[in-house]
MARTORGU-957783 format. One record per atom (N, C-alpha, C, O): residue number from 1; atom name; z, x, y negated. Coordinates in nm, 3 decimals. Example, Ala and Ser with C-alpha at 12.3 -4.5 7.8 and 13.67 -1.06 7.14 Angstrom:
// MARTORGU-957783
1_N_0.780_1.319_0.569
1_CA_0.780_1.230_0.450
1_C_0.780_1.320_0.330
1_O_0.846_1.424_0.332
2_N_0.708_1.285_0.225
2_CA_0.714_1.367_0.106
2_C_0.787_1.290_-0.003
2_O_0.804_1.341_-0.114
This chain:
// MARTORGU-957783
1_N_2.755_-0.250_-0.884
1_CA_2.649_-0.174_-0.949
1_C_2.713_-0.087_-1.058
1_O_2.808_-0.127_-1.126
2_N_2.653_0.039_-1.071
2_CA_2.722_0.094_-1.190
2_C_2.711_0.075_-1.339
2_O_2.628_-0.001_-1.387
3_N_2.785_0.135_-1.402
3_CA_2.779_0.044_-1.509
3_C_2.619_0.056_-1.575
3_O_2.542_0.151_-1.563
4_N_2.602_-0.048_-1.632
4_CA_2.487_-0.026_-1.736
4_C_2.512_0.035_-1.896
4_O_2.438_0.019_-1.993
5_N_2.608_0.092_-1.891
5_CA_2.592_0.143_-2.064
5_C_2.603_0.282_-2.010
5_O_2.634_0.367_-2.094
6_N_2.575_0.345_-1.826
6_CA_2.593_0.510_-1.835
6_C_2.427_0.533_-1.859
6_O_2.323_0.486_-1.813
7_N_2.455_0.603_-1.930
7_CA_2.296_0.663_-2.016
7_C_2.294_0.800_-2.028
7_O_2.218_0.846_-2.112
8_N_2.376_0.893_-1.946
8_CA_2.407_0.997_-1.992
8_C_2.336_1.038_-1.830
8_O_2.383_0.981_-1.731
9_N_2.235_1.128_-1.817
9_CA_2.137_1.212_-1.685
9_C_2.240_1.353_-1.612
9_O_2.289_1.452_-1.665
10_N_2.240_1.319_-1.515
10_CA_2.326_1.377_-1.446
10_C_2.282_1.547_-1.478
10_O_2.173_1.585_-1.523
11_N_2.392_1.629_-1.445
11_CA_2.353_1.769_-1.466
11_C_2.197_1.840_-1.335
11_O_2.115_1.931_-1.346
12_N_2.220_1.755_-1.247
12_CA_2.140_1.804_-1.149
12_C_1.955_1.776_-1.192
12_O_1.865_1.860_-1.180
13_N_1.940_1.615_-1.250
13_CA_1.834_1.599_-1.332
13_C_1.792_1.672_-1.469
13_O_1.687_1.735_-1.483
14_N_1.886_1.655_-1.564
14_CA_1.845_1.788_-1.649
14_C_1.786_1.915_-1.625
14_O_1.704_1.970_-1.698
15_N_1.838_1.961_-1.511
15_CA_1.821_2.125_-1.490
15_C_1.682_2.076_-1.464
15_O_1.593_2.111_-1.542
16_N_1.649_1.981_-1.343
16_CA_1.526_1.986_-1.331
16_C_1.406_1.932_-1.434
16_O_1.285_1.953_-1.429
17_N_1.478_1.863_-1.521
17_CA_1.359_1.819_-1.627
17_C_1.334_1.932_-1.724
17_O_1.232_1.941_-1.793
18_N_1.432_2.015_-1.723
18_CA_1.408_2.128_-1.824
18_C_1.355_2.219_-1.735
18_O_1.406_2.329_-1.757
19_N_1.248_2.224_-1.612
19_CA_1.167_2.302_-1.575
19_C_1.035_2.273_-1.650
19_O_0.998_2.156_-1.659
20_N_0.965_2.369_-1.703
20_CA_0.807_2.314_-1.728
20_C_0.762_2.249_-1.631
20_O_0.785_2.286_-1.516
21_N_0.672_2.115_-1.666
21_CA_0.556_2.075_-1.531
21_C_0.422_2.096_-1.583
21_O_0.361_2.092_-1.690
22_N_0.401_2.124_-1.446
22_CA_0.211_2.240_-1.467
22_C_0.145_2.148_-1.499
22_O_0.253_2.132_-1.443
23_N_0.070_2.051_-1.535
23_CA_-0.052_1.970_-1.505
23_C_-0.173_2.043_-1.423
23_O_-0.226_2.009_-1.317
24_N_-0.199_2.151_-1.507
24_CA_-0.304_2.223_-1.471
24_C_-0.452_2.188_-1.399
24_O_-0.521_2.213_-1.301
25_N_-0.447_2.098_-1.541
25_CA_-0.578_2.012_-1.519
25_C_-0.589_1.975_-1.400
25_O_-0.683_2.013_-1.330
26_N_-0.476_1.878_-1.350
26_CA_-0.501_1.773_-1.258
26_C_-0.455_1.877_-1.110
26_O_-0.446_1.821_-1.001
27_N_-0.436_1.991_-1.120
27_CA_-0.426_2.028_-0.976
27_C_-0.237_2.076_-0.957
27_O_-0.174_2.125_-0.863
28_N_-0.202_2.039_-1.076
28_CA_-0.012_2.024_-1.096
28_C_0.017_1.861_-1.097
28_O_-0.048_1.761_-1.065
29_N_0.146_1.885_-1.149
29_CA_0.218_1.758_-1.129
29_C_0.241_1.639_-1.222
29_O_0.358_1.638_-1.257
30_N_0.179_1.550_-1.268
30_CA_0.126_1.476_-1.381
30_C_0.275_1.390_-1.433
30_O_0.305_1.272_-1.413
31_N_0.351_1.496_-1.506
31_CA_0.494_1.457_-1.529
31_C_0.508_1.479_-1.630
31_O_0.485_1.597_-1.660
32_N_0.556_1.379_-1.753
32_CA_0.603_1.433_-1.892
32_C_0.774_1.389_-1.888
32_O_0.795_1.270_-1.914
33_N_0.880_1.464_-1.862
33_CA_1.000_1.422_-1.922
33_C_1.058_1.388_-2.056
33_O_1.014_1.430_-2.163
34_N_1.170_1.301_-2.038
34_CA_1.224_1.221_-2.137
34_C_1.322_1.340_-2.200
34_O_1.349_1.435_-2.126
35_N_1.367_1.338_-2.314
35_CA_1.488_1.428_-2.319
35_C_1.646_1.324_-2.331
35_O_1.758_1.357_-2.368
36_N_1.612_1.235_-2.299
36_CA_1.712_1.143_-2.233
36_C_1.667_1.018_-2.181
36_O_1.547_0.992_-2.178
37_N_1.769_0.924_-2.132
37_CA_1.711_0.810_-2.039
37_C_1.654_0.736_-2.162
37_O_1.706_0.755_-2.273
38_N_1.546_0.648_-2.146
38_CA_1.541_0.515_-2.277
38_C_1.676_0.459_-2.211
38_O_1.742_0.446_-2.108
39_N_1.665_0.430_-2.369
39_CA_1.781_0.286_-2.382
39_C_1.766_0.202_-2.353
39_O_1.655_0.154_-2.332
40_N_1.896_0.136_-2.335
40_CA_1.903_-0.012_-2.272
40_C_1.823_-0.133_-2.338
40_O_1.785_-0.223_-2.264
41_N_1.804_-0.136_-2.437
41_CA_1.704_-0.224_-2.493
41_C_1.521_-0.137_-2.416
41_O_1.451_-0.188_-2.328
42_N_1.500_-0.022_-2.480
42_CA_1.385_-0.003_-2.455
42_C_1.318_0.004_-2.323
42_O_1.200_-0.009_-2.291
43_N_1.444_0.033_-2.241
43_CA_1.399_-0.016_-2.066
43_C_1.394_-0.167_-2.060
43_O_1.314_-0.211_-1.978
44_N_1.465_-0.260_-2.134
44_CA_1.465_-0.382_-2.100
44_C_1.290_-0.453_-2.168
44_O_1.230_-0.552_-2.124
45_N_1.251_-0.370_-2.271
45_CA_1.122_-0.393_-2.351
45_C_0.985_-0.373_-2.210
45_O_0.883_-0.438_-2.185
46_N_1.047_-0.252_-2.146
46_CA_0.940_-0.174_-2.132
46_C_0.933_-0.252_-1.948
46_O_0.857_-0.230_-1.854
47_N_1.008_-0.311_-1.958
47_CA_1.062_-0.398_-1.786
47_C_0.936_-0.523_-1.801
47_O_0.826_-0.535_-1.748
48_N_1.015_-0.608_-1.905
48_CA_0.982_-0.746_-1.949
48_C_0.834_-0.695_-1.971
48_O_0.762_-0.771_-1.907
49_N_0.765_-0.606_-2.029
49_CA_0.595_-0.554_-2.062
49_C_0.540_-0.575_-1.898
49_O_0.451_-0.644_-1.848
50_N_0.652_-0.469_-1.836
50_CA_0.548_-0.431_-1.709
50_C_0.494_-0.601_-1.617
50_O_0.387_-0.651_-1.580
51_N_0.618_-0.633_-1.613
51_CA_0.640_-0.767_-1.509
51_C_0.568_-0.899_-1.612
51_O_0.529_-1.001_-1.555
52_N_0.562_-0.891_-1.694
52_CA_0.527_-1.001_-1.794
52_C_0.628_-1.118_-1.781
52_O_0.581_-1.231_-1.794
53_N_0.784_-1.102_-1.753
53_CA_0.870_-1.165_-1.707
53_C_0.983_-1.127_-1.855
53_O_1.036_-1.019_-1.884
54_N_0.991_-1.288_-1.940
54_CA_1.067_-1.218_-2.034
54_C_1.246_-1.242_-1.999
54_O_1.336_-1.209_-2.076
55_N_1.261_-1.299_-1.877
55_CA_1.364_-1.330_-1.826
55_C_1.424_-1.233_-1.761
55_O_1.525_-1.277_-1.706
56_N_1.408_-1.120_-1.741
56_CA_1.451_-0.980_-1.687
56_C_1.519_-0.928_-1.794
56_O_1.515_-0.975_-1.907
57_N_1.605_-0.798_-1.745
57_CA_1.633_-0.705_-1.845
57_C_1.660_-0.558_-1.754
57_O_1.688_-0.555_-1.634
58_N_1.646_-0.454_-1.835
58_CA_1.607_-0.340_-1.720
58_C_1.699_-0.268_-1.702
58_O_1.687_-0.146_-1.712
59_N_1.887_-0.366_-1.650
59_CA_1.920_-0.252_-1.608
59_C_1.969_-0.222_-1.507
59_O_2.076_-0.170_-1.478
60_N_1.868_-0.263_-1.438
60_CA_1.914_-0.213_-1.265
60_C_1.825_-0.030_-1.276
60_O_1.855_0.047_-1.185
61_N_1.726_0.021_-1.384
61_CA_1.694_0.100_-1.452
61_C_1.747_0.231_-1.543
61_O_1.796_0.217_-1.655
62_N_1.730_0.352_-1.480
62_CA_1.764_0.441_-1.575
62_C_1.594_0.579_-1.581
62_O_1.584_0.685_-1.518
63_N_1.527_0.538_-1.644
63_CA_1.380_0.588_-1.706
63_C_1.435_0.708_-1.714
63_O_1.553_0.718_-1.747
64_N_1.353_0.827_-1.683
64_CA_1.349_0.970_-1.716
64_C_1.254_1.034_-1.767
64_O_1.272_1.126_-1.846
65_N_1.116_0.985_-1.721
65_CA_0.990_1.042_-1.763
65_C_0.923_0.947_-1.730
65_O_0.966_0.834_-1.708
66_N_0.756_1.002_-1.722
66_CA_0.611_0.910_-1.725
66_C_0.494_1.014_-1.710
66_O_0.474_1.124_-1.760
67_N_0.438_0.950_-1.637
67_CA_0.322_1.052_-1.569
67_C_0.231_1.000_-1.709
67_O_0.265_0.914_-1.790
68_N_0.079_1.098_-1.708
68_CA_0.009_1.092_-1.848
68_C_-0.061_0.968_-1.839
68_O_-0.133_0.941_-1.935
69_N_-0.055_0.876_-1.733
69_CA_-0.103_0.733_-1.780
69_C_0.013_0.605_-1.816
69_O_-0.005_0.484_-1.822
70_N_0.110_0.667_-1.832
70_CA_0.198_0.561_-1.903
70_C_0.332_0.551_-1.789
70_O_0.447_0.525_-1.825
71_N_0.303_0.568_-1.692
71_CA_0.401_0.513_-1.531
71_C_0.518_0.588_-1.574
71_O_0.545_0.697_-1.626
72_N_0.573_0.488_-1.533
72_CA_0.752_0.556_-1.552
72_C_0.817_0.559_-1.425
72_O_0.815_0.468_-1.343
73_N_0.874_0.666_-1.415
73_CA_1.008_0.763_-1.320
73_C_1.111_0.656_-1.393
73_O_1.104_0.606_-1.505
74_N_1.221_0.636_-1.273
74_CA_1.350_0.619_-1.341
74_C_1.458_0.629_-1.202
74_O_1.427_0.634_-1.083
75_N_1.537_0.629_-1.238
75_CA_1.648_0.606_-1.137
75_C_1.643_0.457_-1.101
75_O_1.609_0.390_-1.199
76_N_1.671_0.373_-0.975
76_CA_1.684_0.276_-0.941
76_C_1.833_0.254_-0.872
76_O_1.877_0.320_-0.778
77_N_1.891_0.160_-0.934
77_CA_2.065_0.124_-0.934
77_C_2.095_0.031_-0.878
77_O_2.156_-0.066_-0.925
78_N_2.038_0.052_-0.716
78_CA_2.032_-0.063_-0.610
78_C_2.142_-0.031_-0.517
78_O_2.170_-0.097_-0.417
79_N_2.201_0.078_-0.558
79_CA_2.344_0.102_-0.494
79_C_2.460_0.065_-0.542
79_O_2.524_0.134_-0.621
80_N_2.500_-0.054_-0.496
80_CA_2.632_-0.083_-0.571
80_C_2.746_0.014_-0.609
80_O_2.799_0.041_-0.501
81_N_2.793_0.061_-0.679
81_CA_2.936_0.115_-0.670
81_C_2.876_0.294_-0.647
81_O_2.968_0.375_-0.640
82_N_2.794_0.327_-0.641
82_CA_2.736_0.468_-0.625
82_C_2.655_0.536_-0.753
82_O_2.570_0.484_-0.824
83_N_2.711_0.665_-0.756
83_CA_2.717_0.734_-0.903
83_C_2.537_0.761_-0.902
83_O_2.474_0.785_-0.800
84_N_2.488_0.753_-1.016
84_CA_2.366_0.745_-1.035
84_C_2.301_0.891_-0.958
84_O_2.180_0.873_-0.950
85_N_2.326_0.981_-0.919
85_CA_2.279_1.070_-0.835
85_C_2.283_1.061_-0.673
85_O_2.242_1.141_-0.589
86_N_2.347_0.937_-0.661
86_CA_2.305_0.846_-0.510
86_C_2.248_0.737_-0.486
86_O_2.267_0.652_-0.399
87_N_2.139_0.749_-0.615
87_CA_2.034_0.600_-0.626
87_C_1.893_0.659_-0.620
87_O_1.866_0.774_-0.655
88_N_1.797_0.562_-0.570
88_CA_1.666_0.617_-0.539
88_C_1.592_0.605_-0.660
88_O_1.600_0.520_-0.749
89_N_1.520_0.703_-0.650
89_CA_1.391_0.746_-0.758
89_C_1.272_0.689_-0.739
89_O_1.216_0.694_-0.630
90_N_1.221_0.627_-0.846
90_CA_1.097_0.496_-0.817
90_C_0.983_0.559_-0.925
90_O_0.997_0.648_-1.009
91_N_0.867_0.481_-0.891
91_CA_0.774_0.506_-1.021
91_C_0.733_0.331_-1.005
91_O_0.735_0.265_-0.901
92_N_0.699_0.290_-1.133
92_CA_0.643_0.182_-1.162
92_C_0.533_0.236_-1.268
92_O_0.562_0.245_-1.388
93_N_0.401_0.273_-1.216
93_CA_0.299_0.310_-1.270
93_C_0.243_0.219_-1.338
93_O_0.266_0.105_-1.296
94_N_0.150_0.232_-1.469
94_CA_0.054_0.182_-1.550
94_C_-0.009_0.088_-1.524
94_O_-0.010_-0.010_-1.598
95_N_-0.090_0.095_-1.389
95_CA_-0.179_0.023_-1.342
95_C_-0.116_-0.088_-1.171
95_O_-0.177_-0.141_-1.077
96_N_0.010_-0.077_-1.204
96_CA_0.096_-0.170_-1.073
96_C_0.110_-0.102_-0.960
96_O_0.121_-0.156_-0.849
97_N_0.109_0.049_-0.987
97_CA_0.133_0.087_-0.872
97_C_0.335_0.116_-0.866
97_O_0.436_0.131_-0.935
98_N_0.293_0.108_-0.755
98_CA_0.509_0.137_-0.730
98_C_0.569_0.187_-0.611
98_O_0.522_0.182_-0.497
99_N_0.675_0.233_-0.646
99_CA_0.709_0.311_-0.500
99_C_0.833_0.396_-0.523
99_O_0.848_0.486_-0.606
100_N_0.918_0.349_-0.433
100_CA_1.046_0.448_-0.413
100_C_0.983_0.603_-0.365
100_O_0.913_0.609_-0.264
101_N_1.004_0.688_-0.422
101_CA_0.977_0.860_-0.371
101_C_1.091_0.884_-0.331
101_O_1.086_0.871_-0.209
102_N_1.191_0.911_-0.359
102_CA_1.295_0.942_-0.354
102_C_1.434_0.857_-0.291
102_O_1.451_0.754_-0.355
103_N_1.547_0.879_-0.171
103_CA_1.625_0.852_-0.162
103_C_1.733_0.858_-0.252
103_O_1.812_0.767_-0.277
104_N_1.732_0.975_-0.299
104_CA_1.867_1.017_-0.411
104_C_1.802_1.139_-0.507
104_O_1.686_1.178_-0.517
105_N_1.892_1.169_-0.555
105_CA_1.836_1.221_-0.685
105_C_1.797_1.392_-0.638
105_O_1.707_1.463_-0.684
106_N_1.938_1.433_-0.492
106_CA_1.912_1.543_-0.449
106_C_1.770_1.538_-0.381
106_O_1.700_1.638_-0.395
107_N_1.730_1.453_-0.323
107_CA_1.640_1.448_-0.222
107_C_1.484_1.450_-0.355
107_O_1.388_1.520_-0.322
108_N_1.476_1.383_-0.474
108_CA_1.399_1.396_-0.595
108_C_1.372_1.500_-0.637
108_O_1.265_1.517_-0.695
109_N_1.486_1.626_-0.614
109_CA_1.479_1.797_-0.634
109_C_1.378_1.876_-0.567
109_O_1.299_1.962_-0.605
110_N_1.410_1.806_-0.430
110_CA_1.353_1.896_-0.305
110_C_1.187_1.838_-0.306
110_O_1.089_1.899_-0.262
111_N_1.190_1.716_-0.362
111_CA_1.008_1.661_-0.341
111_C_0.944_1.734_-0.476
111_O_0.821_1.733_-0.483
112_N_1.027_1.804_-0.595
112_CA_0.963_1.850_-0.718
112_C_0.945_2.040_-0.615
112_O_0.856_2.123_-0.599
113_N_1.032_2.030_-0.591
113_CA_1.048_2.167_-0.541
113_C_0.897_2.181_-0.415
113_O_0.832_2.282_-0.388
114_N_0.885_2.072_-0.372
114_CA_0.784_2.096_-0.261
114_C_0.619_2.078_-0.338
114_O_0.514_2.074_-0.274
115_N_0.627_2.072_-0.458
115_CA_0.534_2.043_-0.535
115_C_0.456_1.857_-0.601
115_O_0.368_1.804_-0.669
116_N_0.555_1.836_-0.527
116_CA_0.512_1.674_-0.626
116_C_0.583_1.630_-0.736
116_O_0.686_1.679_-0.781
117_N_0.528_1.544_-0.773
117_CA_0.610_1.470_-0.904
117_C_0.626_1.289_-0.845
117_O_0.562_1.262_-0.743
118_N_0.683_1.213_-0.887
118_CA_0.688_1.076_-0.872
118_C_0.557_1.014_-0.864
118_O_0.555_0.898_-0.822
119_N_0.423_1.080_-0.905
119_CA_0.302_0.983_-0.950
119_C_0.224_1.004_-0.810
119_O_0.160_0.928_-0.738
120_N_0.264_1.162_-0.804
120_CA_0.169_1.196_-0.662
120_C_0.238_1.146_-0.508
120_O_0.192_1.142_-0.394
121_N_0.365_1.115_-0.564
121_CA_0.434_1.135_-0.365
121_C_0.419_0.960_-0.385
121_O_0.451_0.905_-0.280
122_N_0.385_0.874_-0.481
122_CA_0.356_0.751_-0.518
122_C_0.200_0.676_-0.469
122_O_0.184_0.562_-0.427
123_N_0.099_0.778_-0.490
123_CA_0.017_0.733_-0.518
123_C_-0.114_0.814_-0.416
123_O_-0.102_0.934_-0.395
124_N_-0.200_0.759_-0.374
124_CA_-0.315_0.858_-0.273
124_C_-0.415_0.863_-0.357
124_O_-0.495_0.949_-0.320
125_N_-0.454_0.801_-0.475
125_CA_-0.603_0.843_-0.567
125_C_-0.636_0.937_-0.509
125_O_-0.718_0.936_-0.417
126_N_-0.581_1.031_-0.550
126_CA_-0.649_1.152_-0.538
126_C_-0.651_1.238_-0.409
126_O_-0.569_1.326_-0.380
127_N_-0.759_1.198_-0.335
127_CA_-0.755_1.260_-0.177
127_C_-0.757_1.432_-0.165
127_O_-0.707_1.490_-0.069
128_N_-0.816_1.495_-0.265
128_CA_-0.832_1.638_-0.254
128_C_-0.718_1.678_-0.330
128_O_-0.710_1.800_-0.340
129_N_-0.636_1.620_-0.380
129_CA_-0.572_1.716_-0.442
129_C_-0.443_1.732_-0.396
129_O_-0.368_1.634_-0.390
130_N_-0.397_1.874_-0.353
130_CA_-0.306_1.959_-0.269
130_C_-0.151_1.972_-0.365
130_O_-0.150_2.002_-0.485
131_N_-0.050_1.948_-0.297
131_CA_0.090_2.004_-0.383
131_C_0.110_2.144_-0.375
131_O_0.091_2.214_-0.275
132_N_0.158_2.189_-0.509
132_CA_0.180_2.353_-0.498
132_C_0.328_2.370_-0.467
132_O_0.395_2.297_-0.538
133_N_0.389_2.432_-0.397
133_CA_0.546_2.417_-0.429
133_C_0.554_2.486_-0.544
133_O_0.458_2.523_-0.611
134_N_0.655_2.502_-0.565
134_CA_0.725_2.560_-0.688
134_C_0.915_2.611_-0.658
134_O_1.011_2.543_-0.620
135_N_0.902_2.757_-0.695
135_CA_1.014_2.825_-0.641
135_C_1.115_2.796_-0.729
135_O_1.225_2.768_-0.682
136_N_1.092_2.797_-0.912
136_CA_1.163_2.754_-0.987
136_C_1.240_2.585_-0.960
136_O_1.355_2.556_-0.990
137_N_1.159_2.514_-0.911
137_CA_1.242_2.383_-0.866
137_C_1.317_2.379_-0.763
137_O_1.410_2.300_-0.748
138_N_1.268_2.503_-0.649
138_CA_1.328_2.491_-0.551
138_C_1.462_2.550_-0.567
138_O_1.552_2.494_-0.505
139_N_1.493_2.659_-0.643
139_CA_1.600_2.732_-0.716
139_C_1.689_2.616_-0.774
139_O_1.811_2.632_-0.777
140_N_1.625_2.483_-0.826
140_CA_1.724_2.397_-0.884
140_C_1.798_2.324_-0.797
140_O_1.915_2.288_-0.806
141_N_1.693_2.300_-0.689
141_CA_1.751_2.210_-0.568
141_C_1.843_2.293_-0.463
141_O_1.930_2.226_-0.406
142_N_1.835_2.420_-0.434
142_CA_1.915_2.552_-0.426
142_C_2.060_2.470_-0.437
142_O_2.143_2.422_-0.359
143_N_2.033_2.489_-0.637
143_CA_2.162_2.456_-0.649
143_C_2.233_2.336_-0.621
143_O_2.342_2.333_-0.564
144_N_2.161_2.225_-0.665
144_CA_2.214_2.132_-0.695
144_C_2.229_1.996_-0.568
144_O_2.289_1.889_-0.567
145_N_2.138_2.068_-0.467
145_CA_2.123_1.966_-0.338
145_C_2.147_2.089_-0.245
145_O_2.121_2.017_-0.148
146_N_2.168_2.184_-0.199
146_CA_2.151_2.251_-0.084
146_C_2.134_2.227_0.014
146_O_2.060_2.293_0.086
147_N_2.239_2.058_0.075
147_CA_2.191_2.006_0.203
147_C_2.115_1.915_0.253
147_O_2.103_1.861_0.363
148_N_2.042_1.903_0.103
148_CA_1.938_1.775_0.146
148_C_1.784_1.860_0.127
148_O_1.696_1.779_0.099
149_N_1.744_1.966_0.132
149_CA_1.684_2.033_0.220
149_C_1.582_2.017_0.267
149_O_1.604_2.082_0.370
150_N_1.419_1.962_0.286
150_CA_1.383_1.909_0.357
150_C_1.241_1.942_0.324
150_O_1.240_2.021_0.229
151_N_1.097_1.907_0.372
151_CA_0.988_1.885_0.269
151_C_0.946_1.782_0.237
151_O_0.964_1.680_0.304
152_N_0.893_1.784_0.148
152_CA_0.903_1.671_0.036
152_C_0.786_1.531_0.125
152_O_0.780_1.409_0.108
153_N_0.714_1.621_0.212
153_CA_0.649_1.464_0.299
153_C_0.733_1.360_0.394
153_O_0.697_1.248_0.430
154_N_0.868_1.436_0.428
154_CA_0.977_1.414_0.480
154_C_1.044_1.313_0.345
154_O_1.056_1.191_0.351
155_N_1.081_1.401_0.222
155_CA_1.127_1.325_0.159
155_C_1.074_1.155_0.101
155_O_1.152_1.065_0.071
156_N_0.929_1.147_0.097
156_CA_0.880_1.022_0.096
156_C_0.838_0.943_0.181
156_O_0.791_0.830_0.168
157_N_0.864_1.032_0.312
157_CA_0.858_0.890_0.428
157_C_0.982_0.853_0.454
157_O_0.992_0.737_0.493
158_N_1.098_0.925_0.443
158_CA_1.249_0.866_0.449
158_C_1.247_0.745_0.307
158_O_1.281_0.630_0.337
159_N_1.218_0.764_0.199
159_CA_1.196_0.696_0.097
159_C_1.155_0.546_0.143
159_O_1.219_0.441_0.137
160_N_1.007_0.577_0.198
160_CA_0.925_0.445_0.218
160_C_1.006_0.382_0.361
160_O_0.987_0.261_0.373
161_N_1.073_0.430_0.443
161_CA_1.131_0.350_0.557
161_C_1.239_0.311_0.497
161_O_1.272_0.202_0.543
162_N_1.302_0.344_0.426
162_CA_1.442_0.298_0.383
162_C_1.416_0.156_0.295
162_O_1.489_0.058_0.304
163_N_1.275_0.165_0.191
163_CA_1.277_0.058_0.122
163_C_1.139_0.000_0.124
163_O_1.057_0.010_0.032
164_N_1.124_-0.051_0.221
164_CA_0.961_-0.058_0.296
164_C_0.942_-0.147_0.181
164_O_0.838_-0.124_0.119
165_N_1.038_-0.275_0.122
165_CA_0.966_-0.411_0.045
165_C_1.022_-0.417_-0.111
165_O_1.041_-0.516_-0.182
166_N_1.048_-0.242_-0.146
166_CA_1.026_-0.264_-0.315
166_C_0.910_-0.317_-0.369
166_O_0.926_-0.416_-0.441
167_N_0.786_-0.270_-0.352
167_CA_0.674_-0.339_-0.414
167_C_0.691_-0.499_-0.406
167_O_0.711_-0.565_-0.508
168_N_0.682_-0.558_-0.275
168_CA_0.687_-0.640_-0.272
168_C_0.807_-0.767_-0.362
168_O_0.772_-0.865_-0.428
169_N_0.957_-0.718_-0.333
169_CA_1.033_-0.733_-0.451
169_C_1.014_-0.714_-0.621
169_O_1.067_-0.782_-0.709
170_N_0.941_-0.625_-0.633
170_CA_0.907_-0.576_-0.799
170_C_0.765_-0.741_-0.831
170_O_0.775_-0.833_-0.912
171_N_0.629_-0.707_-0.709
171_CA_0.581_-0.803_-0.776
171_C_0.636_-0.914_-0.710
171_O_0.535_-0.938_-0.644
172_N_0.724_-1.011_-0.671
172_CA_0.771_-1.109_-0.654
172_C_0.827_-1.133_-0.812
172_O_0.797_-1.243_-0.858
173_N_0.906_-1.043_-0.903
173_CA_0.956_-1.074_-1.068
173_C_0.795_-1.064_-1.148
173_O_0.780_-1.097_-1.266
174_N_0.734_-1.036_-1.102
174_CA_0.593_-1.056_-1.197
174_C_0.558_-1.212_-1.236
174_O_0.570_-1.310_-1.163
175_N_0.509_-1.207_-1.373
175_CA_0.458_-1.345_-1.372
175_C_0.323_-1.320_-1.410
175_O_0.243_-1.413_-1.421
């Protein structure tokens, strides 16, 4: 596993967190970024809260943002020995919702670029509401993924087949 004291967000995530996200009253992407990862204590706070498990600590975890009901984005460091831009992108929402979106961090570009954020390619609440792409993200993923390429409904069903029993693993540490 990589180390737990790297706290430092890869250049490819920055570019994309330093895009504005629209909300636009609910018909954008319900994303507030971090301007760095929480820390290793405050992921381990914010772990032990979610799971009510004070025997955890969060750093199989690297947090980036949080949609406007509290749910946190982070990197997930379930790849042994692989640099944090070849680990999957999760949300562990407010209300227990959870879900790998993302294979890798390139493939996280191309689902912002196709118009989602972690809460929406996560979550079905909301049956009417449509993803916009966005050219400025796609320009990031341009750069920073070129061959992972794809649309972003692609990108979260490769997601969900690859790790069909995160939920189930996440609430198995619940108490």
């Amino acid at each position: 596993m990589p180390s737990t004291d790297d706290r430092q967000i890869p250049a490819a995530l920055a570019a994309a967190l330093a895009v504005p996200f629209e909300y636009n009253d609910g018909e954008g992407i319900d994303f507030e970024p971090f301007p760095a990862f929480l820390t290793a204590d405050d992921t381990t706070d914010w772990y032990r809260a979610w799971t009510g498990n004070p025997e955890l600590n969060g750093d199989a975890f690297r947090v980036f943002g949080q949609d406007g009901s509290g749910g946190y984005a982070a990197l997930w460091l379930v790849r042994s020995g692989e640099p944090l831009v070849s680990q999957p992108v999760v949300l562990l929402g407010s209300e227990g919702e959870t879900g790998v979106v993302a294979r890798s961090l390139g493939d996280f570009l191309w689902l912002l670029a196709g118009g989602f954020g972690p809460w929406e390619a996560a979550t079905d609440y909301e049956p009417d509401w449509a993803p916009h792409p966005n050219e400025t993200f796609a320009a990031v993923a341009r750069r920073f993924a070129p061959d992972r390429e794809q649309p972003a409904a692609t990108v979260i069903e490769q997601a969900t087949q690859e790790f069909p029993d995160f939920d189930d693993m996440i609430m198995a540490l619940c108490r």
